[in-house]
N, C-alpha and C positions, 0 to 999 in steps of 0.2 A: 469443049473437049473435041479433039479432031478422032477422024475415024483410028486411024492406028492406035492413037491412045486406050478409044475403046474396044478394039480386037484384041487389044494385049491385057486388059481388065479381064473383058469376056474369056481368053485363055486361062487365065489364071484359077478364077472361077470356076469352069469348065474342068480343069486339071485337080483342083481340092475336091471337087462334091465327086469325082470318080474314084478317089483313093478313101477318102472317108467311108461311100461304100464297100468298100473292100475291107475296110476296116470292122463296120460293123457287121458282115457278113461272117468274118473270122469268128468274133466275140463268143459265141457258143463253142466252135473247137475250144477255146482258149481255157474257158470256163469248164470245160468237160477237163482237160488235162490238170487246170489246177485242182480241180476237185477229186482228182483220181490220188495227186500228188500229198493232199491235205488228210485224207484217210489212210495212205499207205505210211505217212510219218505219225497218225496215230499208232498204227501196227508197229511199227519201229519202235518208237516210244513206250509200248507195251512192252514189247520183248524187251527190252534194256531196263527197264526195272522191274521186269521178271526176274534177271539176270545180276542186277545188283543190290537187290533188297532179296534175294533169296526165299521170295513167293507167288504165285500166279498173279498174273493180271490178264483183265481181259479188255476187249473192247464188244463193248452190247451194244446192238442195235432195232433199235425202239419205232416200228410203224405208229406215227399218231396223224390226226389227220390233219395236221399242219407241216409233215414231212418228217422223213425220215433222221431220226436223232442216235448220232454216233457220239457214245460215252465211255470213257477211259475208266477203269474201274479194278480196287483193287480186292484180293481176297483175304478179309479178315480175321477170318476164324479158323483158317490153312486147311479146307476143306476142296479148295475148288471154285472158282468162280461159276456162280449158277445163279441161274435168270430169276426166280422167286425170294432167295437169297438177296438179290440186288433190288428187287422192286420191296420187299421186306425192309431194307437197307442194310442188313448185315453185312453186307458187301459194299462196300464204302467208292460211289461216287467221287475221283480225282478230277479235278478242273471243272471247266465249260464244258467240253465238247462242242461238234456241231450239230446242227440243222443243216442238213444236206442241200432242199429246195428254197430255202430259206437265204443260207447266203452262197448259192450255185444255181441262180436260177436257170431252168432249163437245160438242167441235168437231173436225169432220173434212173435208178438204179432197175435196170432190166430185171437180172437174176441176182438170189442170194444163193450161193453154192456150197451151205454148210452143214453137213450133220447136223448143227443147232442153228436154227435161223437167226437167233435171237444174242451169242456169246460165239466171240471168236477168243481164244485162253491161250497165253501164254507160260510156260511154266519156266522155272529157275533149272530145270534139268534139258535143257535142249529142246525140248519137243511143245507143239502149240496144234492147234486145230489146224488139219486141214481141206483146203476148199478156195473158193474164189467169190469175190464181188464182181457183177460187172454194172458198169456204168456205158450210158449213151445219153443224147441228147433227142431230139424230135427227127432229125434231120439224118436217114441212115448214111449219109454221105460223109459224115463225121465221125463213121467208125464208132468204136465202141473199147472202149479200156477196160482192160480185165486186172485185176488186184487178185496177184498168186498168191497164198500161203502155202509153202511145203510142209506140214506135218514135221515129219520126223528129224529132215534136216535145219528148220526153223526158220528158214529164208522167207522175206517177202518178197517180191517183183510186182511191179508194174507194167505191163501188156499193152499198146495200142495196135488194134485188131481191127484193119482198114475193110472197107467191105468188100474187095474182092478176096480175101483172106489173107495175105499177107499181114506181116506182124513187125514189130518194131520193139525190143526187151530194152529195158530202163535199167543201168544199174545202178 
């Protein structure tokens, strides 16, 4: 093999293992936004059949010690979705749900910002809890997503909340 042959190997080499890092360097951003994106179409998902089954739904979210579990869930008995209710199971569990740190690894939820820690409720009359999630990673340099719910007006939004504080709105 003559030497240019192998300068031009050696560049090549050289040129993938510096973009590959950069690649896995992202992978937590990447991971934080799709996980912000996977709970706020839970929330969507709630309101819309809030809205076309003409009764609450909520999405409950469950600390266990293998990560935090977001559960779509609807209200049975036309009372109101309510956390003892749903752990009772009168409140009837829809789908999977996620496992937040389970399949987002190294995304972890900072704060929960609900009157109920535990039931974010959407009702078939316009109005759902309001309050915010926020998510970060380990790394404060990755900002931090914030997941809006407006109460009255029913809107969700998605928030990325860089750390100098500047903000970027998702519609």
């Amino acid at each position: 093999m003559k030497l240019s042959e192998l300068l031009i190997v050696f560049g090549i080499f050289s040129i993938t293992a510096m973009s590959s890092i950069g690649i896995i360097n992202s992978l937590p951003q990447a991971r934080l936004k799709a996980a912000s994106f996977k709970i706020y179409s839970l929330f969507v998902e709630a309101r819309s059949l809030a809205l076309r089954q003409g009764c609450n739904y909520a999405v409950v979210i469950e600390e266990k010690p293998d990560g935090h579990y977001f559960t779509l869930v609807k209200d049975t008995n036309y009372n109101g979705v309510c956390y003892r209710e749903y752990l009772s199971g009168r409140d009837a569990e829809i789908g999977k749900g996620i496992v937040l740190e389970k399949e987002y690894p190294g995304v972890y939820i900072k704060k929960i910002a609900f009157s109920s820690k535990h039931v974010i409720s959407f009702s078939p009359y316009f109005t759902s809890s309001n309050g915010s999630i926020y998510l970060k990673t380990k790394n404060p340099d990755d900002g931090v997503f914030r997941l809006k719910v407006y109460g009255k007006s029913f809107v969700v939004k998605p928030v990325k909340i860089f750390p100098d504080g500047s903000e970027v709105k998702y519609e």
